[in-house]
Backbone bond lengths (Angstrom), bond angles and torsions (degrees), N, CA, C in turn:
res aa  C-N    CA-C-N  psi(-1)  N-CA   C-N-CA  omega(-1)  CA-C   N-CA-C  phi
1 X - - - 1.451 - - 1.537 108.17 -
2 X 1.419 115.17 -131.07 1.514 105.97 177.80 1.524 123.90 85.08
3 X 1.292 162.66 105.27 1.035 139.91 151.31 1.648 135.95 10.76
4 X 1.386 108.51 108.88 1.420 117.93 -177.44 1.507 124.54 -36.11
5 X 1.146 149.83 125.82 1.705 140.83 -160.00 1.815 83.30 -78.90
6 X 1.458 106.20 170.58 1.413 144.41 169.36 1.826 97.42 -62.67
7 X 1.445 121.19 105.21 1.351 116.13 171.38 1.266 124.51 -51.81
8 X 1.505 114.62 -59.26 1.547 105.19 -162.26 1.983 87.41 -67.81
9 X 0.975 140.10 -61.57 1.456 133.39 -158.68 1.899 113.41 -44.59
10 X 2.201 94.83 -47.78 1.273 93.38 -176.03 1.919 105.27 -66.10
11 X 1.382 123.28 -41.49 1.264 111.52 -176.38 1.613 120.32 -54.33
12 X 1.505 110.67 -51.85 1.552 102.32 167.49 1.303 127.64 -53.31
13 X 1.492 123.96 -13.88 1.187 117.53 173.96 1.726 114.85 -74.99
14 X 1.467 88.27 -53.11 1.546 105.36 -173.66 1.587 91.58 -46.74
15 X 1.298 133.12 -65.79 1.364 127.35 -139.89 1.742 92.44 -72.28
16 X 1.265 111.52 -46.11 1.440 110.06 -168.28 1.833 110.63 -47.71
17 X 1.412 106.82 -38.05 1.538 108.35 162.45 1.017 142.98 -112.18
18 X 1.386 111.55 56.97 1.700 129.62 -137.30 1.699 89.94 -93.81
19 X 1.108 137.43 -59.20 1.356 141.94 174.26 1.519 118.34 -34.77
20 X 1.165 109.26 -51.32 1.553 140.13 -157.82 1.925 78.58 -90.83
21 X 0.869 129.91 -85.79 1.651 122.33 -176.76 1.707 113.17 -30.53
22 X 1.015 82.67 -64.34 2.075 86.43 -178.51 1.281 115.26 -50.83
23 X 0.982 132.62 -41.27 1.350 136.73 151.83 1.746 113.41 -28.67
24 X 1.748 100.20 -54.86 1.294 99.96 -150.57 1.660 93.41 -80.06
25 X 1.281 100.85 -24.40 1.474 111.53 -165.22 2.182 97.89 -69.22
26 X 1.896 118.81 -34.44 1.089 91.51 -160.41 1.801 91.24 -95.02
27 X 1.131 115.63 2.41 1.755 104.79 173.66 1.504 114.90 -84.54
28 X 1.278 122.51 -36.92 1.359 130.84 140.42 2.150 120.84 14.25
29 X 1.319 89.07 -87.39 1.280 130.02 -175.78 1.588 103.52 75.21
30 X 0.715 100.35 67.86 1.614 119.90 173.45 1.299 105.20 -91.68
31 X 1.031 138.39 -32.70 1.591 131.35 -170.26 1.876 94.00 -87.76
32 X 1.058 122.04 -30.60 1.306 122.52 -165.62 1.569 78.52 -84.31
33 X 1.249 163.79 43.81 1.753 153.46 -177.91 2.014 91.09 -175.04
34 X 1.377 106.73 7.57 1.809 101.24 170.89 1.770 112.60 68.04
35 X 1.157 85.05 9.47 1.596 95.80 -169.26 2.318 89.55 -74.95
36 X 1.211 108.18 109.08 1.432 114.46 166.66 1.798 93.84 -57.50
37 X 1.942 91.73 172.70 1.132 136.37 174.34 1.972 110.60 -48.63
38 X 1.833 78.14 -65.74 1.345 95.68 -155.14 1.674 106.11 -80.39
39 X 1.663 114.05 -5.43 1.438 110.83 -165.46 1.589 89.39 -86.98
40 X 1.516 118.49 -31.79 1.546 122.01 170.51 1.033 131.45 -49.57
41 X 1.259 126.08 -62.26 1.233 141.16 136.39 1.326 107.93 1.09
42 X 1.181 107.24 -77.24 1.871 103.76 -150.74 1.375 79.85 -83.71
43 X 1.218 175.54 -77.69 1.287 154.48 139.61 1.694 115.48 42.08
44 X 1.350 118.29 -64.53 1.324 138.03 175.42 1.561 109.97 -67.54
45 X 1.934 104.31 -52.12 1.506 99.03 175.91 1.683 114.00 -66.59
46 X 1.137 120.31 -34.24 1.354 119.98 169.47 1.653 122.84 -28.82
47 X 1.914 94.59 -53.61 1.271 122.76 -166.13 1.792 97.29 -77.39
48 X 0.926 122.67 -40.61 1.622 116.92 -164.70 1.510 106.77 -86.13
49 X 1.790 120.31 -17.24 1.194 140.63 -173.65 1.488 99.73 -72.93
50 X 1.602 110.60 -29.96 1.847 109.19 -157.65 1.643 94.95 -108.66
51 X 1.319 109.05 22.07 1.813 110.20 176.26 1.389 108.44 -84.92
52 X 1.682 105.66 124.70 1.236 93.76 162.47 1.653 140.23 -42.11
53 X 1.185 114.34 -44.57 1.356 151.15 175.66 1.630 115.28 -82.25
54 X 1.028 135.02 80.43 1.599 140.82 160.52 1.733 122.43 -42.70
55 X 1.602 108.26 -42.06 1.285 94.02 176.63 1.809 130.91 -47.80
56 X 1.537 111.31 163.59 1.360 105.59 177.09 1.599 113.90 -60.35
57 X 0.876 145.55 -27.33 1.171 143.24 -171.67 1.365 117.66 -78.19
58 X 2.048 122.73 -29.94 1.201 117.38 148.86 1.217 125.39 -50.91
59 X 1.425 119.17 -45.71 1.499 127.43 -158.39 1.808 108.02 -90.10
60 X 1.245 96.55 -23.65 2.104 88.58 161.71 1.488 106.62 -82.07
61 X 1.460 114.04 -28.78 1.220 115.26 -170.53 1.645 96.87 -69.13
62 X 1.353 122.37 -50.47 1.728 101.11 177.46 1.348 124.37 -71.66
63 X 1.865 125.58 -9.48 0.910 132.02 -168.72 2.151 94.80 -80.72
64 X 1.290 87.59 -35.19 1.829 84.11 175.55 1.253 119.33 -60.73
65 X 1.427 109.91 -63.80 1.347 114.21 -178.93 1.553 129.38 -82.38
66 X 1.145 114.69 2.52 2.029 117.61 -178.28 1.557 96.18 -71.12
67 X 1.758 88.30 139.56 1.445 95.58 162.75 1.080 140.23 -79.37
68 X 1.886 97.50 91.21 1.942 102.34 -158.65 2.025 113.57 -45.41
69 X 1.053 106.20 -42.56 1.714 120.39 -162.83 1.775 112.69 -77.65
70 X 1.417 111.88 -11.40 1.605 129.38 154.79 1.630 130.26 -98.45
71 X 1.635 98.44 -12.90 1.204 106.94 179.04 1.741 96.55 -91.80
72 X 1.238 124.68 -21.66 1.563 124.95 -175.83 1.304 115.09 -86.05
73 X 1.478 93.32 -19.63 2.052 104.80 172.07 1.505 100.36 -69.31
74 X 1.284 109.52 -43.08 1.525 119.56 -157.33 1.538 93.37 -49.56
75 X 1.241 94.65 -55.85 1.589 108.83 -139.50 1.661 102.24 -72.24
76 X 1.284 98.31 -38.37 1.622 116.02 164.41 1.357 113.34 -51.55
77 X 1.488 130.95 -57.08 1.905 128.30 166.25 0.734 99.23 -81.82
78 X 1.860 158.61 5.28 1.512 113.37 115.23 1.245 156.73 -93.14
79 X 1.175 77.32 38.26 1.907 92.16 -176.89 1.859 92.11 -116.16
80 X 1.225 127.90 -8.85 1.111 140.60 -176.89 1.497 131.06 89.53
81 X 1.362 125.45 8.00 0.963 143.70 -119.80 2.125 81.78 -90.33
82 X 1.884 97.88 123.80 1.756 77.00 -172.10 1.261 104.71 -88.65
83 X 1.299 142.99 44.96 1.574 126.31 -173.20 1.930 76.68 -115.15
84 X 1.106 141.26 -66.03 1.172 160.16 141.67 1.728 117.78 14.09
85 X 1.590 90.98 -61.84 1.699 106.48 156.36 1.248 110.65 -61.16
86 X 1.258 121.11 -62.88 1.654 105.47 -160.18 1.787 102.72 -63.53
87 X 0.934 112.68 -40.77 1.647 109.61 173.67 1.584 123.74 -44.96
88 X 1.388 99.06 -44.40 1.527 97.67 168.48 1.141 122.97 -85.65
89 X 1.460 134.80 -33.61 1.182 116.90 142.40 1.619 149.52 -29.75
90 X 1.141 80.07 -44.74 2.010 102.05 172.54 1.625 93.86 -69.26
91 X 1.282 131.11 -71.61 1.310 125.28 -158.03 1.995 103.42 -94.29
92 X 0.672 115.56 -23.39 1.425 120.28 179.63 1.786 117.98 -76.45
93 X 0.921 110.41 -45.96 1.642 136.95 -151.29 1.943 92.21 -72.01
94 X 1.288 111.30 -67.44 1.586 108.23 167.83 2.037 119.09 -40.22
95 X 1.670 104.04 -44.21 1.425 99.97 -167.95 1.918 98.81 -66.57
96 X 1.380 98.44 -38.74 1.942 94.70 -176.11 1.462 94.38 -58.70
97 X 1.119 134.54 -57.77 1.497 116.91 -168.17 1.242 120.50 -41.03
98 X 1.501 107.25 -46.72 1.634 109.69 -155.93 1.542 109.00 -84.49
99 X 1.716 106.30 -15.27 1.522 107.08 -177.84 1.426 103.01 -83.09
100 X 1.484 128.75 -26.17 1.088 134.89 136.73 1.394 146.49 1.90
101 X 1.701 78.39 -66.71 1.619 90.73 -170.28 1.715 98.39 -103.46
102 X 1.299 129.90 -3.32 1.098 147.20 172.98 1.973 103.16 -71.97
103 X 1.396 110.44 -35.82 1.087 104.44 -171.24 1.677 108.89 -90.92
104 X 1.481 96.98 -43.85 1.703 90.94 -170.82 1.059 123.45 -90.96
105 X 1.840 113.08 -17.64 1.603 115.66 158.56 1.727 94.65 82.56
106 X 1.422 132.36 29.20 1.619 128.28 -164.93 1.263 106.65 -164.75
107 X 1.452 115.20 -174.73 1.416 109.29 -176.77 1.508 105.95 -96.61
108 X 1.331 128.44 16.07 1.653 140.25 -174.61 1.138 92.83 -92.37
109 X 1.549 143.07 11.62 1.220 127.60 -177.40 1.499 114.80 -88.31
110 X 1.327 103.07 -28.15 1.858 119.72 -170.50 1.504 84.28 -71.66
111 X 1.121 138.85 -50.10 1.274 126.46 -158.14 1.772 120.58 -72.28
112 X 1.645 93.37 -39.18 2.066 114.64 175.18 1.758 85.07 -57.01
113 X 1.434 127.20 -66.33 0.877 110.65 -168.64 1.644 121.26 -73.47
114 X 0.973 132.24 -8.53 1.498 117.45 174.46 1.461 92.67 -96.09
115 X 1.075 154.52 16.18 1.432 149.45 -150.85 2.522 86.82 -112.65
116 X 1.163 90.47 -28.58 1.816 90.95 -176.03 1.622 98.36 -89.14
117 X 1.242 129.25 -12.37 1.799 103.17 -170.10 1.741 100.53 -66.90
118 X 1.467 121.44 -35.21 1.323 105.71 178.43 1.528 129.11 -47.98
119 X 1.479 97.93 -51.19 1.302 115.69 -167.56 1.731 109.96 -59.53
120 X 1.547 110.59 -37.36 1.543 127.28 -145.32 1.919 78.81 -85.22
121 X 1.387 127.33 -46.41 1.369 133.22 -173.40 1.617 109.59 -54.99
122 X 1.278 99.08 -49.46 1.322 113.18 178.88 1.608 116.19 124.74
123 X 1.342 147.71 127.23 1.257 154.24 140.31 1.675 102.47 -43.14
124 X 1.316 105.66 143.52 1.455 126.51 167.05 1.694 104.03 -90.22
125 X 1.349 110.89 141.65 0.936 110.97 -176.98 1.780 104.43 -154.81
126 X 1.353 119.29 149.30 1.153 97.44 -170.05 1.528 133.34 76.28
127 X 0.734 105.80 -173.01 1.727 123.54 172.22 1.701 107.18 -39.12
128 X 1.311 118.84 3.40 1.354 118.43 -146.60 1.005 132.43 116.44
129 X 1.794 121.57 -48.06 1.382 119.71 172.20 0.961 137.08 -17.97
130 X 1.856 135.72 127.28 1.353 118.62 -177.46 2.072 97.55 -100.28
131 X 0.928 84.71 141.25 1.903 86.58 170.46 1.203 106.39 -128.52
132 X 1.636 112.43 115.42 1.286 132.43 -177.97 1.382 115.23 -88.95
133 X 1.767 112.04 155.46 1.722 105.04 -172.43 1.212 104.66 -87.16
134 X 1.544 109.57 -9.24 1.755 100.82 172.87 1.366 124.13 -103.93
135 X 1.555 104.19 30.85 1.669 110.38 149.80 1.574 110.60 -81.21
136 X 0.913 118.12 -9.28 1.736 131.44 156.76 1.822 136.48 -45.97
137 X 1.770 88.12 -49.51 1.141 127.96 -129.54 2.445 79.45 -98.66
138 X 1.203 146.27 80.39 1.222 157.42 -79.74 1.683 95.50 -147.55
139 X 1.847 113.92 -34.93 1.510 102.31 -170.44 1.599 120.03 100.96
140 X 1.364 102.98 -13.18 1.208 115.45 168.86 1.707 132.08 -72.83
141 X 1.079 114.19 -2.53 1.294 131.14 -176.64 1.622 107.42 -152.00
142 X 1.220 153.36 -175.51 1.259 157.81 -178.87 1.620 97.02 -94.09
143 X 1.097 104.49 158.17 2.344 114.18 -170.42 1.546 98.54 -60.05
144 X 1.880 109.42 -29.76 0.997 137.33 -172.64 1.367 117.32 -46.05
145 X 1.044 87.59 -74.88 1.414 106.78 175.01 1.322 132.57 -70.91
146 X 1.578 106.92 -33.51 1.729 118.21 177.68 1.934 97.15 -62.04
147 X 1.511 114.38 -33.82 1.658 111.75 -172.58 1.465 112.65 -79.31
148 X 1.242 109.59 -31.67 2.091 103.42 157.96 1.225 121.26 -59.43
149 X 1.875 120.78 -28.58 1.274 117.95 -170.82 1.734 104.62 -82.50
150 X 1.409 110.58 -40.50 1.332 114.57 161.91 1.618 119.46 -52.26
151 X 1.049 110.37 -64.98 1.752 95.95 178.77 1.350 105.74 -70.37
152 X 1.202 150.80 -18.79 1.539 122.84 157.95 1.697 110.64 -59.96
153 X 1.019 108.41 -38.17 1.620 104.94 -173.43 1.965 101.98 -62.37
154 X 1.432 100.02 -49.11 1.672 101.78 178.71 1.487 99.12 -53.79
155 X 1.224 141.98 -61.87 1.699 133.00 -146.98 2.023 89.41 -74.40
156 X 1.366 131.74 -35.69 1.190 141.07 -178.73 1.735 101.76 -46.51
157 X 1.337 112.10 -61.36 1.289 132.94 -173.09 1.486 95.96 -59.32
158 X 1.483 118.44 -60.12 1.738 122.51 -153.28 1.555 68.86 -71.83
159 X 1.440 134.81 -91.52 1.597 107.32 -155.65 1.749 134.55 -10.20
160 X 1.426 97.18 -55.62 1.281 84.47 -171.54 1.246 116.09 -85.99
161 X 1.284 126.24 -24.74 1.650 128.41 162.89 1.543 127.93 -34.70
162 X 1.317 96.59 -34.15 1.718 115.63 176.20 1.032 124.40 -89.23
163 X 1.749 105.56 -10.23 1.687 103.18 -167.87 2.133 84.45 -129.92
164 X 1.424 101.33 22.48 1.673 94.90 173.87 1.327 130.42 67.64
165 X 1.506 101.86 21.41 1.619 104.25 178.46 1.797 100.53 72.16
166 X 1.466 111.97 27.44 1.542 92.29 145.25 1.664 132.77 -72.32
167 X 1.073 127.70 151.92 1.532 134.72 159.37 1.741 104.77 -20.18
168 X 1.487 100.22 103.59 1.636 80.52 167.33 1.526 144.96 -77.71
169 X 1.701 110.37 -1.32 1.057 105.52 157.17 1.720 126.41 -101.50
170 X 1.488 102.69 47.82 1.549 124.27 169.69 1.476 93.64 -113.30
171 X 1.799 118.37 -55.34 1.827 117.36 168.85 1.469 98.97 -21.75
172 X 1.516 96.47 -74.69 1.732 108.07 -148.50 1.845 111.75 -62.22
173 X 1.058 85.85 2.30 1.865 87.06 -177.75 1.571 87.99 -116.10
174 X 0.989 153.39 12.33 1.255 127.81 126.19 1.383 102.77 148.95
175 X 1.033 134.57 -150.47 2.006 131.34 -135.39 1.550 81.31 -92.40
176 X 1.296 106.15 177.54 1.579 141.21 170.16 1.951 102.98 -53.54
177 X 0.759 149.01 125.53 1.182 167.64 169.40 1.709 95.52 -39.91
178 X 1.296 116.31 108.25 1.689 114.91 170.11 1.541 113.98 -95.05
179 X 1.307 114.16 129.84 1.814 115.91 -173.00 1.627 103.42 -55.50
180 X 1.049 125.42 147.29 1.535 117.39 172.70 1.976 124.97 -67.34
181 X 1.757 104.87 -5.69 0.752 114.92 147.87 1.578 145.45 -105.73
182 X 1.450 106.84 -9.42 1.583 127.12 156.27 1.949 97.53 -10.98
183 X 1.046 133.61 72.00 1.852 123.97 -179.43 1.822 104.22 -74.30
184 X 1.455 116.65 160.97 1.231 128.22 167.78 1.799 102.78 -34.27
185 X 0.890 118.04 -48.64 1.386 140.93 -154.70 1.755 99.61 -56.90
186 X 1.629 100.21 -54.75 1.291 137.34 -172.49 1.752 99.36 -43.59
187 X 1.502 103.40 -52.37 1.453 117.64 -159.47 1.362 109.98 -86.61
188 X 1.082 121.67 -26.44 1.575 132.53 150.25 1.358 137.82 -57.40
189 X 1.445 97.37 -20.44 1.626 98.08 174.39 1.869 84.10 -113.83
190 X 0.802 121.96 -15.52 1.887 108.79 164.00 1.523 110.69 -61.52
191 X 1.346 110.65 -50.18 1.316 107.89 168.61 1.554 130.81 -49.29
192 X 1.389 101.51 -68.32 1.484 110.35 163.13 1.570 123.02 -19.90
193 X 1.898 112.05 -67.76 1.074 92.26 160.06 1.398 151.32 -54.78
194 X 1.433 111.21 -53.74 1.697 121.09 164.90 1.606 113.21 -20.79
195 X 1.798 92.81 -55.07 1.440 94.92 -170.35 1.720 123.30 -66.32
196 X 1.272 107.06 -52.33 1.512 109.22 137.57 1.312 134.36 -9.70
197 X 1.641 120.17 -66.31 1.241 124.67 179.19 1.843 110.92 -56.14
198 X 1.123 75.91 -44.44 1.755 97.93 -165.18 1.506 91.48 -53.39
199 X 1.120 99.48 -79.03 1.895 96.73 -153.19 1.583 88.44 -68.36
200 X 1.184 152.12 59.25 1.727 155.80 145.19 1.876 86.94 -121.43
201 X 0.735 123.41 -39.22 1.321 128.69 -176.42 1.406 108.75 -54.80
202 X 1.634 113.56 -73.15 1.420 137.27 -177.60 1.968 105.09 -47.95
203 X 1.162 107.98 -32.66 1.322 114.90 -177.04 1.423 108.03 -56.17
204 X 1.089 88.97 -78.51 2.391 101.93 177.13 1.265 109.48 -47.85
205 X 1.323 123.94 -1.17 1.703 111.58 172.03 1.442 105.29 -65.04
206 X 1.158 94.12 -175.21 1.734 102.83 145.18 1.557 130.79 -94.19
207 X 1.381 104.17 162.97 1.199 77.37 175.20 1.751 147.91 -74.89
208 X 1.461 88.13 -19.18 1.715 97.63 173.94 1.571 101.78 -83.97
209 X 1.133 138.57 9.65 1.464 136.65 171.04 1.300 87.84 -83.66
210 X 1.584 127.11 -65.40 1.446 110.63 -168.68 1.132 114.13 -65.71
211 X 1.894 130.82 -18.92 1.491 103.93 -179.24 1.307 116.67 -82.74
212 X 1.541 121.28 -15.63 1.688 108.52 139.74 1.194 161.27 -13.79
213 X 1.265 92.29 -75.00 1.423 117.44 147.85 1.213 126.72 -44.27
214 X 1.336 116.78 -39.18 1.449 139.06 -173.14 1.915 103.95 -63.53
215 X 1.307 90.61 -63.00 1.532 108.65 -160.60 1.986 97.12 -72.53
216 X 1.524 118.51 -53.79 1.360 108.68 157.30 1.709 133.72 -23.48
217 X 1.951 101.47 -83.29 1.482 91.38 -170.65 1.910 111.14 -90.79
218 X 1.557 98.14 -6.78 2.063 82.36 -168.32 1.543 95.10 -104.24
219 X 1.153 122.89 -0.28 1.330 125.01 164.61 1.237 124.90 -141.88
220 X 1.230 130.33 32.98 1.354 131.77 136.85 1.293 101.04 69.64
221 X 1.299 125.76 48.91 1.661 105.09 178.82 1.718 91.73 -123.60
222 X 1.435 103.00 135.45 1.322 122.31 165.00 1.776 119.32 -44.21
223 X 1.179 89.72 144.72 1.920 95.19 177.39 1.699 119.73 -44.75
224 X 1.207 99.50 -39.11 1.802 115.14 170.55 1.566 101.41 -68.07
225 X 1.467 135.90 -78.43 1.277 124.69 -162.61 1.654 101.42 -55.36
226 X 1.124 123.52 -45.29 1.488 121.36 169.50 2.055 116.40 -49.95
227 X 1.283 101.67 -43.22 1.708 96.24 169.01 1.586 105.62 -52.49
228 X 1.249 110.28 -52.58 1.467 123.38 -157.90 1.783 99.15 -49.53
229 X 1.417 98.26 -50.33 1.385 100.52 -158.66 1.314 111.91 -77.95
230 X 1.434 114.74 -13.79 1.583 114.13 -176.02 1.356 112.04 -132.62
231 X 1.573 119.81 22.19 1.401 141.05 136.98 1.434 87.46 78.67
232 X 1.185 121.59 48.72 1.554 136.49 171.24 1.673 117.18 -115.52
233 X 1.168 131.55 136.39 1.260 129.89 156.51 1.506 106.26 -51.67
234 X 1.530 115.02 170.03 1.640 142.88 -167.71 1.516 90.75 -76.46
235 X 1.086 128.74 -75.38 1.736 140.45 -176.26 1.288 119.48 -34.66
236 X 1.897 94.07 -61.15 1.440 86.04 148.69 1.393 165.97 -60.20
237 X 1.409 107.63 -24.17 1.223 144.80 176.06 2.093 102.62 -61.86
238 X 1.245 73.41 -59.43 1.877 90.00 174.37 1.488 114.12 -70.85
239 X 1.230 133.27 -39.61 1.467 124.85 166.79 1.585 124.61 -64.95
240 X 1.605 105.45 -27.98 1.448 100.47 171.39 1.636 115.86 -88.16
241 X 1.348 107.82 -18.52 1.127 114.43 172.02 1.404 113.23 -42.90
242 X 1.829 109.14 -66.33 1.149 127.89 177.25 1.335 129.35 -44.78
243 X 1.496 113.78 -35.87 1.351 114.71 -170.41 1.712 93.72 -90.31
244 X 1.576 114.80 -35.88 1.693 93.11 176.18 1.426 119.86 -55.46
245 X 1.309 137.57 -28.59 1.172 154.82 -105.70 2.226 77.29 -122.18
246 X 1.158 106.36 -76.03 1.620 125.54 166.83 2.026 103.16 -45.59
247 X 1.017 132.16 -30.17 1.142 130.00 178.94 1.304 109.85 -85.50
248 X 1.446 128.24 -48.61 1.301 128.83 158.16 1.743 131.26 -50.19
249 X 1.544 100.82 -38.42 1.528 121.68 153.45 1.318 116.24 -35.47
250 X 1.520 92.29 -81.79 1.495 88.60 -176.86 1.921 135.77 -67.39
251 X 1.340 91.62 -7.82 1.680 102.21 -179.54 2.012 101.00 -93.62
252 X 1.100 111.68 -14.87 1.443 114.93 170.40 1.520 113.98 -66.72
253 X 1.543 120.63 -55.44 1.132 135.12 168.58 1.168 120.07 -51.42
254 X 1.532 116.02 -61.18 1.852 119.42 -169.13 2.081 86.97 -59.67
255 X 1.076 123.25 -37.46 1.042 110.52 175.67 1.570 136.52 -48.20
256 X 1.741 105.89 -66.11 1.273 116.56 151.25 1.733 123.90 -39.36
257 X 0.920 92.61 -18.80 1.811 88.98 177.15 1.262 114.47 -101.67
258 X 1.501 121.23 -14.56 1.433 120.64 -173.92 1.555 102.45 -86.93
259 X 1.522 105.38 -19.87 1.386 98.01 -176.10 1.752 111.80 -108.07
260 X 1.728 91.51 42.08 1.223 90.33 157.78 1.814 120.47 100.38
261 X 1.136 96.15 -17.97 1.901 113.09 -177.98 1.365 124.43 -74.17
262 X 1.342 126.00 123.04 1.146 104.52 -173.92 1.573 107.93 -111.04
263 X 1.339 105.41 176.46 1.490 107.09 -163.40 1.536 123.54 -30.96
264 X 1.357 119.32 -63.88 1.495 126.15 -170.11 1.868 88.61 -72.13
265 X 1.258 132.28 -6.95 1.695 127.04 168.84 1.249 94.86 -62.51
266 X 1.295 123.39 -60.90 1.503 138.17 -139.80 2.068 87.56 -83.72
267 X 0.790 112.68 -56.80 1.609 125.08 175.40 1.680 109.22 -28.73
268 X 1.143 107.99 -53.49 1.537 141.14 -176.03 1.614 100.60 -66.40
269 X 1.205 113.28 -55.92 1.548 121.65 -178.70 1.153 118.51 -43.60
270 X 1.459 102.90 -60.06 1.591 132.68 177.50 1.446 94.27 -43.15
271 X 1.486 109.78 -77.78 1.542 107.95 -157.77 1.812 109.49 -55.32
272 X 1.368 114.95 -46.74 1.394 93.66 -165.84 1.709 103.17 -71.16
273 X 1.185 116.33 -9.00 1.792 109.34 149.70 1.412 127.68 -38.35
274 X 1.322 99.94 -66.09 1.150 107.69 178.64 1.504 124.09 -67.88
275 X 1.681 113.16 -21.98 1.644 109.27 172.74 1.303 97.66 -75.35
276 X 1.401 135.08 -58.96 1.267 128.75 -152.09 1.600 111.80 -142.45
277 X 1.127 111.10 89.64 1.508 113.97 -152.37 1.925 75.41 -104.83
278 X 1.267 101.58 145.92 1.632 111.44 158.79 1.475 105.45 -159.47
279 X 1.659 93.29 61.12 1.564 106.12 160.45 1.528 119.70 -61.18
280 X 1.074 137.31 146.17 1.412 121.46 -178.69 1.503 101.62 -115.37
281 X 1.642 110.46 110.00 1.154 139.87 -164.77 1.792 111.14 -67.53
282 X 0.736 124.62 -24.34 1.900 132.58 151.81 1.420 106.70 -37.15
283 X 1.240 124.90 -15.69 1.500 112.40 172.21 1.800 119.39 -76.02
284 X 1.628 86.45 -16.67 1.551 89.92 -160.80 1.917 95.93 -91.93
285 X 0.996 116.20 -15.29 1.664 121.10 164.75 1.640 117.17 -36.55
286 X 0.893 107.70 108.83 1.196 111.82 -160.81 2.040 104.04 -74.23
287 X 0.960 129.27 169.52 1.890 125.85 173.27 1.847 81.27 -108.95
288 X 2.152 68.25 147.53 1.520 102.75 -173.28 1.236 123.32 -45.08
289 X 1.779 115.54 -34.55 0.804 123.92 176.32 1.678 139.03 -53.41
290 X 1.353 108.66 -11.92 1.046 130.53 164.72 1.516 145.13 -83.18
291 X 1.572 96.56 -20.68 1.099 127.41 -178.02 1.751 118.25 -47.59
292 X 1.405 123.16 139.63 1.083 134.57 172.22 1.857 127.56 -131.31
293 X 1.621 81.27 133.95 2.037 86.73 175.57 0.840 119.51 -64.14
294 X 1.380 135.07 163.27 1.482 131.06 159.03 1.472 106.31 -91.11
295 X 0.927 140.28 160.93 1.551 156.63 -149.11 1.620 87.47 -102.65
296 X 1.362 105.88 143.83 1.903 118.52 152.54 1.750 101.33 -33.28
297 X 1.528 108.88 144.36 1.331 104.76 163.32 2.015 130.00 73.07
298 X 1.691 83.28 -8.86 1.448 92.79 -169.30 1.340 136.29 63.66
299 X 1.428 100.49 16.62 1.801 99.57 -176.64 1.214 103.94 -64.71
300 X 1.592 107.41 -175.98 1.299 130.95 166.35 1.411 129.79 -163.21
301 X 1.188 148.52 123.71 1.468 160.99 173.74 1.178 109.68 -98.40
302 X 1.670 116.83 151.01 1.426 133.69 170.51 0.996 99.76 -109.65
């Protein structure tokens, strides 16, 4: 997907390495995955566009070595193609976990990693358009490998988002800075509020946002048993996740500030959240009334 390349530039390119492409295009096996000519191509021009180095000798040099047979997956889950999805899921879906859990060393890893199926599917944007993160994603490294470099960059990002755009090597050296008078007392009425915010938060959703939520953190069910149950695809499941997740965010905060907190208050909040949160997770239980079957067979549609 992505924005269309510059014609006259992308055609002179293409033609200038028209030999050297076809090649790449029939080892690939992109035609065996419906993957066209021209969706490759601009795939490749993408890839030769993001070279440091322009001369010919970079650009045969990536045309030699790109990983034609991950770059045709790519191009294939972003164009949506579901035979394509379930494949990467099946073989993909374990490596995000474990690079995952390789990075954060906790149980926040299931989440860094389900936090990309939206993005990797694609957001609609526009007229409809979906724009996928693996119109990005170039051939230059294995799918493999380009998705560890992405979820380290995502947990990089979620660090500092959570800790407010501090210095991340102040994060990585260890917790949020506690005042020497911060008392037990202190962290209890930090809590109080958060918790407060939160469940005023959880209210204004909807209701199938909270049974999301619900089935995610107070019952542990994976993005798939959650499609199943609410006749949603995985991507999807994970993009609405995300945006409830950011809606509750942001109604926690405008909160904390109305009642007066100022930034490094609100900073403080967060963290003794995060040391010792004893939110009581029954809020996120969704009413019966909301409730949904799963279909014969377990399908599901978005």
């Amino acid at each position: 997907m992505g924005s269309p390349p510059a014609r006259d530039e992308f055609d002179e390119l293409i033609d200038r390495y028209a030999a050297t492409i076809a090649q790449v295009y029939s080892r690939s096996g992109a035609d065996a995955r419906r993957v066209t000519r021209a969706t490759f191509n601009e795939a490749l021009y993408r890839g030769i566009c993001a070279l440091p180095d322009s001369s010919s000798a970079a650009v045969e040099g990536y045309l030699a070595s790109v990983h034609a047979a991950d770059l045709a997956l790519g191009c294939a889950l972003a164009a949506g193609d579901p035979s394509a999805w379930e494949e990467f899921i099946t073989l993909y879906r374990p490596i995000l976990y474990a690079a995952a859990r390789a990075i954060t060393r906790d149980e926040s890893s299931r989440e860094l990693a389900d936090s990309l199926w939206a993005d990797l599917y694609g957001i609609r944007a526009g007229a409809g358009e979906r724009r996928s993160l693996l119109t990005y994603f170039h051939g230059r490294s294995s799918l493999a490998g380009w998705l560890r470099a992405v979820i380290a960059r995502r947990h990089i990002d979620s660090v500092r988002a959570q800790r407010f755009d501090q210095p991340l090597d102040s994060v990585e050296a260890g917790k949020l800075a506690v005042s020497p008078d911060h008392s037990q007392s202190d962290r209890e009425r930090s809590l109080a509020k958060v918790s407060a915010a939160l469940r005023d938060a959880l209210t204004v959703l909807k209701p199938r946002d909270r049974m999301r939520l619900a089935y995610y953190y107070a019952d542990g069910l994976t993005l798939k048993e959650i499609g199943r149950l609410l006749n949603e695809r995985e991507w999807t499941v994970s993009r609405r996740l995300k945006s409830a997740r950011e809606s509750a965010r942001k109604w926690v905060e405008r909160s904390l500030r109305s009642d007066g907190l100022s930034p490094a208050q609100i900073r403080q909040c967060y963290n003794d959240a995060i040391e010792g949160w004893s939110f009581d997770l029954a809020i996120l239980t969704p009413p019966a009334s909301v409730g949904m079957q799963q279909k014969p067979g377990g399908s599901f549609q978005s």
